[in-house]
Each structure stands twice: as structure tokens, then as C-alpha cells.
GUVO-823070 format. One record per residue: residue in three letters; residue number from 1; x, y, z of N, C-alpha, C, CB in turn; chain. Coordinates in nm, 2 decimals. Glycine has a CB too. Example, Ala and Ser with C-alpha at 12.3 -4.5 7.8 and 13.67 -1.06 7.14 Angstrom:
2
<aa: ALA&i: 1&nx: 1.32&ny: -0.57&nz: 0.78&cax: 1.23&cay: -0.45&caz: 0.78&cx: 1.32&cy: -0.33&cz: 0.78&cbx: 1.13&cby: -0.45&cbz: 0.90&ch: A>
<aa: SER&i: 2&nx: 1.28&ny: -0.22&nz: 0.71&cax: 1.37&cay: -0.11&caz: 0.71&cx: 1.29&cy: 0.00&cz: 0.79&cbx: 1.41&cby: -0.06&cbz: 0.57&ch: A>
//
This chain:
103
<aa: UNK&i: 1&nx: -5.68&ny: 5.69&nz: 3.71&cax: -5.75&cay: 5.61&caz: 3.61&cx: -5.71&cy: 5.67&cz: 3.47&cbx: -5.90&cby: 5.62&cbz: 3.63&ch: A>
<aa: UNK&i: 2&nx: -5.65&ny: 5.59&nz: 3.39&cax: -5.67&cay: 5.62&caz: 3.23&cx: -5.68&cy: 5.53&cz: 3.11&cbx: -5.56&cby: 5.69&cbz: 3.19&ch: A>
<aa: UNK&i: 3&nx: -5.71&ny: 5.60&nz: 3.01&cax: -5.71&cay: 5.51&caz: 2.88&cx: -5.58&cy: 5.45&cz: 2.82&cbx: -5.77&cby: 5.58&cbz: 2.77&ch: A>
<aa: UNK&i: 4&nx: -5.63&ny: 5.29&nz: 2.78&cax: -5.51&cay: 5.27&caz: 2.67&cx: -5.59&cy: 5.22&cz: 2.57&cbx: -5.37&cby: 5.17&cbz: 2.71&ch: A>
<aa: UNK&i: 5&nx: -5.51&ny: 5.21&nz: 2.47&cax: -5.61&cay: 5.15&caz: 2.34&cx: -5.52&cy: 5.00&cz: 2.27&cbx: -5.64&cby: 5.30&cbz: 2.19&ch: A>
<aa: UNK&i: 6&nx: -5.54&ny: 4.94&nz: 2.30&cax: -5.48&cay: 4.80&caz: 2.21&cx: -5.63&cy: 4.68&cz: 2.17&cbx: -5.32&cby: 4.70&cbz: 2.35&ch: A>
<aa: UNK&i: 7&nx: -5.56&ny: 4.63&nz: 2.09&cax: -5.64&cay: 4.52&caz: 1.99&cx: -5.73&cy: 4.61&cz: 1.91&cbx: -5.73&cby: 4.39&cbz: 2.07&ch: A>
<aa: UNK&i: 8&nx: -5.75&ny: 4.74&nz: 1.90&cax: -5.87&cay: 4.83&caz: 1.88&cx: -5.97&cy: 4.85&cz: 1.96&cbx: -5.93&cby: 4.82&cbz: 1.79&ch: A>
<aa: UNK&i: 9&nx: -5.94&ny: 4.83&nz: 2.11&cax: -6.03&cay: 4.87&caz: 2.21&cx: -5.98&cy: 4.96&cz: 2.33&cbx: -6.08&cby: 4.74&cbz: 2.27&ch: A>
<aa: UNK&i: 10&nx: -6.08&ny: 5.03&nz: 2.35&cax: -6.01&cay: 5.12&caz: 2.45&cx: -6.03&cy: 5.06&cz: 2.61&cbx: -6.08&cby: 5.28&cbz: 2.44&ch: A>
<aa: UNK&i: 11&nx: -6.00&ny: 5.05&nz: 2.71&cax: -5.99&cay: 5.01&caz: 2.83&cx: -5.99&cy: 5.12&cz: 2.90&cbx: -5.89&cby: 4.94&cbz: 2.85&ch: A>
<aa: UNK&i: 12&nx: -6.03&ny: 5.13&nz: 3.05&cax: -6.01&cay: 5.22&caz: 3.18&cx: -5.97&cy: 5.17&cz: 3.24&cbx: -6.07&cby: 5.27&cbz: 3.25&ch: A>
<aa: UNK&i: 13&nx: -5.85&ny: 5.20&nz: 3.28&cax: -5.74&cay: 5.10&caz: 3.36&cx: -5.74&cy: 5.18&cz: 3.50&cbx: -5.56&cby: 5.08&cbz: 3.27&ch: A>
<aa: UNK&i: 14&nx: -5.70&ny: 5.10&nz: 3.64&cax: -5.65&cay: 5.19&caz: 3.74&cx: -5.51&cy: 5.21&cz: 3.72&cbx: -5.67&cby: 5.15&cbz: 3.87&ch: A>
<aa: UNK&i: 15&nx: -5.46&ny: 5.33&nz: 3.71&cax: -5.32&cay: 5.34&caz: 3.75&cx: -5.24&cy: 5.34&cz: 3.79&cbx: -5.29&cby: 5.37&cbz: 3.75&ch: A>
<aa: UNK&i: 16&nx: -5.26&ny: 5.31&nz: 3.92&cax: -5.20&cay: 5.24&caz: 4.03&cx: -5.17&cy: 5.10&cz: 4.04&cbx: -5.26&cby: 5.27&cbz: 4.12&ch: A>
<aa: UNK&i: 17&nx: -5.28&ny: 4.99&nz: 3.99&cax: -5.29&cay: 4.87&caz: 4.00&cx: -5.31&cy: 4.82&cz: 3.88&cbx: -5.37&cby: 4.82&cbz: 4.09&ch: A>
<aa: UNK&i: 18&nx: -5.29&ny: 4.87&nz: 3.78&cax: -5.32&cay: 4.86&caz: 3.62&cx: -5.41&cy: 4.74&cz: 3.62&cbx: -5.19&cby: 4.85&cbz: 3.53&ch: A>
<aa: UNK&i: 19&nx: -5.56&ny: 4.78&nz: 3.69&cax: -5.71&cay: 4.66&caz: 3.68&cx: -5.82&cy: 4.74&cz: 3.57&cbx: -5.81&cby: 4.63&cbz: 3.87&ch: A>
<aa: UNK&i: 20&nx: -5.78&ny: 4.68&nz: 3.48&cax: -5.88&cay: 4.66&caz: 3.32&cx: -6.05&cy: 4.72&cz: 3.42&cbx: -5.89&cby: 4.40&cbz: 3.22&ch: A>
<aa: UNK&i: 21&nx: -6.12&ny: 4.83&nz: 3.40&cax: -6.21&cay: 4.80&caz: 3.41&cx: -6.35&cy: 4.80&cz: 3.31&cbx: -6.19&cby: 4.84&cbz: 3.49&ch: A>
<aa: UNK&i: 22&nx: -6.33&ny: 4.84&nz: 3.23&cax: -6.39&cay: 4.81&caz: 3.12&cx: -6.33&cy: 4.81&cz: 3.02&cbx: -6.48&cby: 4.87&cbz: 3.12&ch: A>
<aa: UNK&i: 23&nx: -6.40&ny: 4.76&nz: 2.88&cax: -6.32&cay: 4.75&caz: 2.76&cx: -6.44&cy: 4.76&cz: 2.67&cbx: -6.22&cby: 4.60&cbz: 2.75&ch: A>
<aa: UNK&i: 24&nx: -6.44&ny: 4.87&nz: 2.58&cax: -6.53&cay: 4.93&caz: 2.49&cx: -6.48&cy: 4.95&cz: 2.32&cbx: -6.54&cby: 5.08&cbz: 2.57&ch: A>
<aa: UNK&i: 25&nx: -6.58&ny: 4.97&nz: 2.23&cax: -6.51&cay: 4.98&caz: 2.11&cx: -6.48&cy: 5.13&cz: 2.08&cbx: -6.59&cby: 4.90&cbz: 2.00&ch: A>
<aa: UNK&i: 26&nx: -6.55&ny: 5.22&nz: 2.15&cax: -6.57&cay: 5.37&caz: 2.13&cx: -6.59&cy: 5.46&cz: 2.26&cbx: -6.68&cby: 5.40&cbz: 2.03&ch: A>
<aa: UNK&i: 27&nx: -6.54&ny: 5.55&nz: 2.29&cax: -6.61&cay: 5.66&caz: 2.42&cx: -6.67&cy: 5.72&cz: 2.39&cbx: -6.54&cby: 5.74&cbz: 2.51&ch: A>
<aa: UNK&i: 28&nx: -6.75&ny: 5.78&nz: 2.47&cax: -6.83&cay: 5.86&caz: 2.49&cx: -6.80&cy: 6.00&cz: 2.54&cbx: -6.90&cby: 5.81&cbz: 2.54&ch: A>
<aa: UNK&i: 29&nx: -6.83&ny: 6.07&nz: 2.54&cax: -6.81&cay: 6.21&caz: 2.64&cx: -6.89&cy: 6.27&cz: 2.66&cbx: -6.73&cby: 6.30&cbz: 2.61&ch: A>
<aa: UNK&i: 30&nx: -6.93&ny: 6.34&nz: 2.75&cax: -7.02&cay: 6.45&caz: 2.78&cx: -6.98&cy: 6.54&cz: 2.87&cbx: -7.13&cby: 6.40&cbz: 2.84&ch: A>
<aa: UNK&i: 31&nx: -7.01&ny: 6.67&nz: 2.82&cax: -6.93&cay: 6.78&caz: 2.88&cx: -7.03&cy: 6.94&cz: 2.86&cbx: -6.76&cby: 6.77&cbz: 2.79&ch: A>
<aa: UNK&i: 32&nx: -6.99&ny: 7.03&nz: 2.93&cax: -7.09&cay: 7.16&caz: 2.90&cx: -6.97&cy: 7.26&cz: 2.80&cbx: -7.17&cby: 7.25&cbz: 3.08&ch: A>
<aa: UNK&i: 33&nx: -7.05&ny: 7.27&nz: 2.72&cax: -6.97&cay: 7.37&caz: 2.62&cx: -6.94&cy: 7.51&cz: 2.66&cbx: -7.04&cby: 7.40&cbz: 2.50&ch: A>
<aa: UNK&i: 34&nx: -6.98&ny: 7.56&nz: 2.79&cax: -6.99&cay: 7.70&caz: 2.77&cx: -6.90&cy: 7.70&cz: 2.92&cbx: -7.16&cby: 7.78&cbz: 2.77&ch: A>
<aa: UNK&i: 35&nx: -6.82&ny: 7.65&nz: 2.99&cax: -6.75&cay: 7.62&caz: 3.07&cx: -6.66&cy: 7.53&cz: 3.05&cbx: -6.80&cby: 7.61&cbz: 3.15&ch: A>
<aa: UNK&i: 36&nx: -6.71&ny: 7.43&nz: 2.97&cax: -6.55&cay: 7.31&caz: 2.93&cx: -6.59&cy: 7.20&cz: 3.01&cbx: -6.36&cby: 7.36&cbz: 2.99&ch: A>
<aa: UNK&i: 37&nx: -6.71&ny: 7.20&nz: 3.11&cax: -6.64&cay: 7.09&caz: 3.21&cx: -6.70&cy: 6.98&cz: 3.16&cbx: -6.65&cby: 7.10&cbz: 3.38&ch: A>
<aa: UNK&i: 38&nx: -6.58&ny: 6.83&nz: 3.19&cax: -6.60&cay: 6.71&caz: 3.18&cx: -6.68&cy: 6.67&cz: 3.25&cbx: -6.50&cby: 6.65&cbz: 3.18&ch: A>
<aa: UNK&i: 39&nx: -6.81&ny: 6.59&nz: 3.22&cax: -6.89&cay: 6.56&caz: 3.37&cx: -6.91&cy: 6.38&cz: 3.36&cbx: -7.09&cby: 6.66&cbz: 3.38&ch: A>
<aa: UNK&i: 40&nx: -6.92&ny: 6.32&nz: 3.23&cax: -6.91&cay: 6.21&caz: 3.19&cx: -6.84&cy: 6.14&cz: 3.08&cbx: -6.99&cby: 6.19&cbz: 3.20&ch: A>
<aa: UNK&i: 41&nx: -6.80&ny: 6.03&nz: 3.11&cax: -6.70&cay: 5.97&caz: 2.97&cx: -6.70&cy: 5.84&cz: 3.00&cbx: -6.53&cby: 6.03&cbz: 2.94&ch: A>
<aa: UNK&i: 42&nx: -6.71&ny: 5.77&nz: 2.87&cax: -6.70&cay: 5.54&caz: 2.89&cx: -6.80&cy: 5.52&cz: 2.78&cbx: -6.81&cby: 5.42&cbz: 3.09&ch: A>
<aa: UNK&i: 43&nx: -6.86&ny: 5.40&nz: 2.84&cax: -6.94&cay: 5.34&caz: 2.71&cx: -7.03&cy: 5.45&cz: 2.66&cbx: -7.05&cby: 5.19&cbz: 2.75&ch: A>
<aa: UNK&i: 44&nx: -7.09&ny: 5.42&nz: 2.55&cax: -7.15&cay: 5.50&caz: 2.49&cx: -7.33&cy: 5.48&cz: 2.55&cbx: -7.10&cby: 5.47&cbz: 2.32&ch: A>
<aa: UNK&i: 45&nx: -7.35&ny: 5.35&nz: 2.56&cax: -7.49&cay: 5.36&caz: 2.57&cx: -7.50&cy: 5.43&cz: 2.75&cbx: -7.58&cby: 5.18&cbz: 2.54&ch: A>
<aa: UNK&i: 46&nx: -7.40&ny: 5.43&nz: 2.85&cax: -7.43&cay: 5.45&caz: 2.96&cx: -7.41&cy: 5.61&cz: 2.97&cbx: -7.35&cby: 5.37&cbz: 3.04&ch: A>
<aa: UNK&i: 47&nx: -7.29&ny: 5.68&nz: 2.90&cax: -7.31&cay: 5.86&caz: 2.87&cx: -7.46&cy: 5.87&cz: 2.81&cbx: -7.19&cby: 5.93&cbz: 2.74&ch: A>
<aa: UNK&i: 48&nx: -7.47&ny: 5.82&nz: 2.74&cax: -7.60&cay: 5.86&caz: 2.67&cx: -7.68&cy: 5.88&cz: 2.76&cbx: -7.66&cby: 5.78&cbz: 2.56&ch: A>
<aa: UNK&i: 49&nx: -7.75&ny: 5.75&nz: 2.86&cax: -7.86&cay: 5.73&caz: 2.95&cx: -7.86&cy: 5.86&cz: 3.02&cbx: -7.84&cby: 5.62&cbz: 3.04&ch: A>
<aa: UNK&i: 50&nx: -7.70&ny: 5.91&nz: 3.10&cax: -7.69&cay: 6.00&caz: 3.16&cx: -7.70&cy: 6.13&cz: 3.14&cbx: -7.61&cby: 5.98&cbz: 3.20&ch: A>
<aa: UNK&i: 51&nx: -7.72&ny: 6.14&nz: 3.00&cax: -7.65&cay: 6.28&caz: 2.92&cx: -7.85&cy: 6.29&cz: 2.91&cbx: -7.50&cby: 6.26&cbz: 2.71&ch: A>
<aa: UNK&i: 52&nx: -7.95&ny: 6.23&nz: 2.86&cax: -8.05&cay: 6.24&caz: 2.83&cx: -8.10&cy: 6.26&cz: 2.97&cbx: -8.09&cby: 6.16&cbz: 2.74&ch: A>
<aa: UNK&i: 53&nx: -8.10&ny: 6.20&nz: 3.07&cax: -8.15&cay: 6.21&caz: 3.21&cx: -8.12&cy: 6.36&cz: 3.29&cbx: -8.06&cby: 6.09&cbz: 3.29&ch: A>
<aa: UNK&i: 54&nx: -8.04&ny: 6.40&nz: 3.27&cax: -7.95&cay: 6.54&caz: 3.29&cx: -8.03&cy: 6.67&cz: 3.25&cbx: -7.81&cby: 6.53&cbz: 3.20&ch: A>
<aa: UNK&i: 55&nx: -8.03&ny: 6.62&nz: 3.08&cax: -8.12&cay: 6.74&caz: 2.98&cx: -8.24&cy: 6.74&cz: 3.06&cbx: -8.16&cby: 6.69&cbz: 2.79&ch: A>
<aa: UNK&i: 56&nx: -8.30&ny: 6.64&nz: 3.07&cax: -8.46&cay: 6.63&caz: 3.15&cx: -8.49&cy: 6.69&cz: 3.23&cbx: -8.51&cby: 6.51&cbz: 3.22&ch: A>
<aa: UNK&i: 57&nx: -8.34&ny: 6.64&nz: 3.37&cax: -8.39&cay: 6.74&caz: 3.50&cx: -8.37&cy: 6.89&cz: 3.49&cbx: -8.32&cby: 6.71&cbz: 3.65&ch: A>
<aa: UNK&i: 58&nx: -8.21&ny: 6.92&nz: 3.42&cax: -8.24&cay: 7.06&caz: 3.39&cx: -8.33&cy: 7.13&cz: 3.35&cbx: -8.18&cby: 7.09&cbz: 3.34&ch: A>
<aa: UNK&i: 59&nx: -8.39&ny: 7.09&nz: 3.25&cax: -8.51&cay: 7.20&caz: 3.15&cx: -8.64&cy: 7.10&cz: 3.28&cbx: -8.54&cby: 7.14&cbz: 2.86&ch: A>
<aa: UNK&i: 60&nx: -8.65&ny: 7.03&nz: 3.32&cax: -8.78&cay: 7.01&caz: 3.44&cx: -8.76&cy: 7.16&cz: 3.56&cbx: -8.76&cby: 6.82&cbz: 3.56&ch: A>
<aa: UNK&i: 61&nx: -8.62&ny: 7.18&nz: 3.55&cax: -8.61&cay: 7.27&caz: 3.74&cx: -8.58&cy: 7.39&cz: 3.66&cbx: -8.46&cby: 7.22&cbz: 3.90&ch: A>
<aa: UNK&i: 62&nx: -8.58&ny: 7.44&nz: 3.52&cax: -8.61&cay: 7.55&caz: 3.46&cx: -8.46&cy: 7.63&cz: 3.40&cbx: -8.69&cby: 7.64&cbz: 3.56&ch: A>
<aa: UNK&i: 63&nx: -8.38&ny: 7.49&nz: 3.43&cax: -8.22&cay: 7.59&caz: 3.34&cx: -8.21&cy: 7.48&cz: 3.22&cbx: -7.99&cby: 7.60&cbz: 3.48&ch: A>
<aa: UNK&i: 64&nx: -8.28&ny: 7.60&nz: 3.12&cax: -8.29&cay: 7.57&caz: 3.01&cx: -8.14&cy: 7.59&cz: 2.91&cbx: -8.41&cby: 7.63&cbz: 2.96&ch: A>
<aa: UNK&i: 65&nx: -8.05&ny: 7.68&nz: 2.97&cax: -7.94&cay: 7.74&caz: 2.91&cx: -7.88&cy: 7.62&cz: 2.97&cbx: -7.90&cby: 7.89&cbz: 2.94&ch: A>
<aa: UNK&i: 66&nx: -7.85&ny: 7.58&nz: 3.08&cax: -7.78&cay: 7.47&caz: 3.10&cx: -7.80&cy: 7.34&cz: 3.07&cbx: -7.76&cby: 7.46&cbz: 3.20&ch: A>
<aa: UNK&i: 67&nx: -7.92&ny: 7.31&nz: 3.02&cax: -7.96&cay: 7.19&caz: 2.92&cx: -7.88&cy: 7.19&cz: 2.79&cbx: -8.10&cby: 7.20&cbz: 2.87&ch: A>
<aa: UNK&i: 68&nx: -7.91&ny: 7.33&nz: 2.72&cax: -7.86&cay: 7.35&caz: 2.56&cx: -7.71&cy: 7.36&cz: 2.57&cbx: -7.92&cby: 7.49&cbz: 2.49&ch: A>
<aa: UNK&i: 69&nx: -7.66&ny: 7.37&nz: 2.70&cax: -7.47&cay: 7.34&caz: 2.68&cx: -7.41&cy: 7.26&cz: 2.72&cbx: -7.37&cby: 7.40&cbz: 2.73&ch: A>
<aa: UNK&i: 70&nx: -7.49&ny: 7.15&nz: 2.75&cax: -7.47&cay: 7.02&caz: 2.73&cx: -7.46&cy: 6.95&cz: 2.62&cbx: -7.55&cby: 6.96&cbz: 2.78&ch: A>
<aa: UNK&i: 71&nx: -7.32&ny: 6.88&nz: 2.55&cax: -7.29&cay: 6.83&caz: 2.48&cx: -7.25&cy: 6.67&cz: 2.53&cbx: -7.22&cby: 6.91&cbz: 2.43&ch: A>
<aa: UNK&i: 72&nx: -7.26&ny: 6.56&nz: 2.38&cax: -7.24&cay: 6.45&caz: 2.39&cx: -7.17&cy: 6.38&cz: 2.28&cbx: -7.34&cby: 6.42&cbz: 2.41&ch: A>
<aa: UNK&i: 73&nx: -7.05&ny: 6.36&nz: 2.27&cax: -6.97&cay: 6.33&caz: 2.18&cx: -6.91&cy: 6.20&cz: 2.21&cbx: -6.87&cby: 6.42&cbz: 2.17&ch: A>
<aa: UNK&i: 74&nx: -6.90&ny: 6.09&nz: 2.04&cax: -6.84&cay: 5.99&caz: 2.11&cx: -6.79&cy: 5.94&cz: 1.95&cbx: -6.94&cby: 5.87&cbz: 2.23&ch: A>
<aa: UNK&i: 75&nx: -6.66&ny: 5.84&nz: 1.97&cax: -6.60&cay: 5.78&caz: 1.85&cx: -6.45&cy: 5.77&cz: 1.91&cbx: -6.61&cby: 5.89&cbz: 1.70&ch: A>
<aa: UNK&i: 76&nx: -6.39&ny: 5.72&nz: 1.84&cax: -6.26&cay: 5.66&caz: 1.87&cx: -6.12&cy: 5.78&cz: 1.85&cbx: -6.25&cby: 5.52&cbz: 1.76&ch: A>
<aa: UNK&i: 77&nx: -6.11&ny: 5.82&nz: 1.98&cax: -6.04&cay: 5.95&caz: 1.98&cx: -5.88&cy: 5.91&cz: 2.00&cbx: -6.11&cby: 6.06&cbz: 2.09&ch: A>
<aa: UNK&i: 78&nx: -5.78&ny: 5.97&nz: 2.00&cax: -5.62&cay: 5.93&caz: 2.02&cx: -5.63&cy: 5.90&cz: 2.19&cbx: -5.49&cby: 6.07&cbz: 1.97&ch: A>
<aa: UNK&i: 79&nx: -5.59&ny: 5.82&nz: 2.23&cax: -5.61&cay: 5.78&caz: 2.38&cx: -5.47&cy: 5.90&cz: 2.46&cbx: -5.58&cby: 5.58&cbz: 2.41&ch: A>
<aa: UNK&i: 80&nx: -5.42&ny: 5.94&nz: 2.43&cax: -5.31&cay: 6.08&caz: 2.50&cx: -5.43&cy: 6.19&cz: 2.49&cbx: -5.13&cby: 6.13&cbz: 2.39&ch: A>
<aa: UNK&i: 81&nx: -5.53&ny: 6.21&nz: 2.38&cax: -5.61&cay: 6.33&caz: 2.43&cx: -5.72&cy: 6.29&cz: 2.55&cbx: -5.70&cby: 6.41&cbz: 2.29&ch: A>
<aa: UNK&i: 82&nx: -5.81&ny: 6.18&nz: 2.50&cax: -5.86&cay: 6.13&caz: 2.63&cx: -5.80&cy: 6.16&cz: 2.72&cbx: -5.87&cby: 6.02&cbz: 2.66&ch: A>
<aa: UNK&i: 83&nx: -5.70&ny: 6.09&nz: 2.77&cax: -5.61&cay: 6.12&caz: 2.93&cx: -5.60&cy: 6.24&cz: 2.96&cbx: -5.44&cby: 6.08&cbz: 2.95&ch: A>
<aa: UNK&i: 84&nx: -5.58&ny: 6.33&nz: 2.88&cax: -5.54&cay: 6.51&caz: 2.90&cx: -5.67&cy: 6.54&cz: 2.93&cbx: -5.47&cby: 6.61&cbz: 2.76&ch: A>
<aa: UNK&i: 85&nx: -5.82&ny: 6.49&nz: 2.85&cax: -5.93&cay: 6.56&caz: 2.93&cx: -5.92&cy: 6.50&cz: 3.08&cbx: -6.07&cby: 6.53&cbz: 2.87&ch: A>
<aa: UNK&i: 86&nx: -5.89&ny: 6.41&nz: 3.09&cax: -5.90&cay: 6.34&caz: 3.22&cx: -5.85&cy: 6.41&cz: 3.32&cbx: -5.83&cby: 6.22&cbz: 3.22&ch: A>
<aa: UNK&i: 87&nx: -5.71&ny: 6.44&nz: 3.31&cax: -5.63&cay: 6.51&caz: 3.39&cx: -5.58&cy: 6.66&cz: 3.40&cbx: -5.55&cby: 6.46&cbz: 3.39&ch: A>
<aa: UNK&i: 88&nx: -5.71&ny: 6.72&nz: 3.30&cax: -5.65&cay: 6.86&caz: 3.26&cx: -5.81&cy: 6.94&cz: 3.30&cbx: -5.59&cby: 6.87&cbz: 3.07&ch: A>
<aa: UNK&i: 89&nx: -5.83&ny: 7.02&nz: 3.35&cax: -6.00&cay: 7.05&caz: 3.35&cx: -6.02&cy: 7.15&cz: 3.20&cbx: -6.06&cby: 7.17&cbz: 3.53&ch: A>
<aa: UNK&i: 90&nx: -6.12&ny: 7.16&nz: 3.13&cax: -6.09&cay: 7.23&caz: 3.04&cx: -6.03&cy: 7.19&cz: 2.91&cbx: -6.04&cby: 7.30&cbz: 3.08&ch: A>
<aa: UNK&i: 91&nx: -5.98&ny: 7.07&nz: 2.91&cax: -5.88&cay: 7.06&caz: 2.77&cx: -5.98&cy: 6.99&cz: 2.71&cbx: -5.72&cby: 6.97&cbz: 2.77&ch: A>
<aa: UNK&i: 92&nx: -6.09&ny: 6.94&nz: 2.70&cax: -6.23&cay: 6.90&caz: 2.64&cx: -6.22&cy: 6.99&cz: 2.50&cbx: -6.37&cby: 6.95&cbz: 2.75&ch: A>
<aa: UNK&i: 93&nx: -6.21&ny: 7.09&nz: 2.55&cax: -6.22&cay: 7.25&caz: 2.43&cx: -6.10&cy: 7.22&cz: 2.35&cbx: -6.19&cby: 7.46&cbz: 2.52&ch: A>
<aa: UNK&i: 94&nx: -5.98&ny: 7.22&nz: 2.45&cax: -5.85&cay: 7.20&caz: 2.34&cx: -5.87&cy: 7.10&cz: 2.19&cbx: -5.72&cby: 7.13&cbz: 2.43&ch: A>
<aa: UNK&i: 95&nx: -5.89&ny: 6.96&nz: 2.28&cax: -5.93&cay: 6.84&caz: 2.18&cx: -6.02&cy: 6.83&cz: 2.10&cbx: -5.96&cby: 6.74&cbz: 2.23&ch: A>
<aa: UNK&i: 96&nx: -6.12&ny: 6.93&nz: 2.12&cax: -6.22&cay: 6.96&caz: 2.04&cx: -6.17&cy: 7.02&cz: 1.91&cbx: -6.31&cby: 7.04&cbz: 2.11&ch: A>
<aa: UNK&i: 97&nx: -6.11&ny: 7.11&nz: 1.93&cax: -6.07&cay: 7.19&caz: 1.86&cx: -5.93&cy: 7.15&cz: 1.76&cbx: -6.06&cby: 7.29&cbz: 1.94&ch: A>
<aa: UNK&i: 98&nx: -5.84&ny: 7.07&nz: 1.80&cax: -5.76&cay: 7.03&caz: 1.77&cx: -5.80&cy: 6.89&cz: 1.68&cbx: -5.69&cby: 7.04&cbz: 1.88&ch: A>
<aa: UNK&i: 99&nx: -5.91&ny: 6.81&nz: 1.70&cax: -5.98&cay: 6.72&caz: 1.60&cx: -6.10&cy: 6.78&cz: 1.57&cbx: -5.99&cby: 6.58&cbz: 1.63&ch: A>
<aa: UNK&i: 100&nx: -6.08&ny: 6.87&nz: 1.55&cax: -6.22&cay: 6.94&caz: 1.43&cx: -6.32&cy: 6.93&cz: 1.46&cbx: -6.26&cby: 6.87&cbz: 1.30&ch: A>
<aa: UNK&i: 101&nx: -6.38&ny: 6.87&nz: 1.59&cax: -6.50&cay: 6.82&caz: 1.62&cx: -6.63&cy: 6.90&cz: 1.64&cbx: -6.47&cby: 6.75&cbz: 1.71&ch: A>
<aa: UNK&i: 102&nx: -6.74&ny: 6.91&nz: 1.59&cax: -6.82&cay: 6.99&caz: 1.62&cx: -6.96&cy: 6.98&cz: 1.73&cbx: -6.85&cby: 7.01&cbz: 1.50&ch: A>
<aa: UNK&i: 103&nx: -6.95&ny: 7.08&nz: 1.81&cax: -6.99&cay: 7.07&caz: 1.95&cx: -7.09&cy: 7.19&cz: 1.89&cbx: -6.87&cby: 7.10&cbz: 2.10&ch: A>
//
């Protein structure tokens, strides 16, 4: 699975069978800052649902540190760094860092 971006929309395509599965104006991302890892990315209102649902159960079952390194980032990013978080574990941090972005 990866991104392409034409008409100004980004798509999730399969890569194998190149089948469009969604088509969005912006991604989303959600990821823990203090390890890197990618845990969600797509539309923005559906990371969100997930990213706020997440914070809840963590700080409910008492890992409050793992609530607060949860991050949620979204806007129209170069679709080659997308793919690299996709296929890289960790490169979240790189792209972060490399478009300025503050986590």
C-alpha cells in the first residue's frame, strides 16, 4: 500500500493491483514520539477518532506517559515522505524533522 498525490488529492492505492482506496484532501498521522512508531495514518476525521479513543484508554488503565507521547499530525505532506514512513519503521522522526514540524 502507498500514497500518490494527483489532481491535489492524495489516494491509498494497493500496490500490487493499483485499487484507489480512498481519496482524501490531507493525511493524518498518528504516531508516539518517544519511540517513532507509526500506529495510524488516512483521513483526518478517522486518525483523530482513533488518536482521542487511545489517549482515553491509556490515561483510564494508568499509562499516562504513554498518552502524553502520543502525537497527531496532519496536512498535505510530499507523498515520497509518506511512503518512507510507510515502509521505513521510525522515519516518522526523520520527516518530522526534515519539514520542521512540531511534535
Amino acid at each position: 500500500m502507498k500514497y500518490i498525490h494527483k489532481n491535489n488529492k492524495y489516494s491509498f492505492i494497493s500496490a500490487d493491483e493499483g485499487i484507489i482506496t480512498r481519496e482524501i484532501d490531507e493525511v493524518a498521522i498518528a504516531f508516539d514520539k518517544e519511540t517513532w512508531t507509526l500506529h495510524k495514518h488516512g483521513r483526518k476525521e478517522y486518525v483523530e477518532k482513533w488518536f482521542n479513543k487511545t489517549i482515553k484508554i491509556f490515561k483510564k488503565a494508568g499509562f499516562i506517559d504513554m498518552a502524553n507521547n502520543m502525537v497527531m499530525i496532519s496536512g498535505k505532506f510530499p507523498v515520497e515522505e509518506l511512503n518512507r514512513c510507510l515502509d521505513t519503521t521510525g522515519y516518522i522522526q526523520i520527516m518530522c524533522k526534515k519539514l520542521k514540524l512540531k511534535v
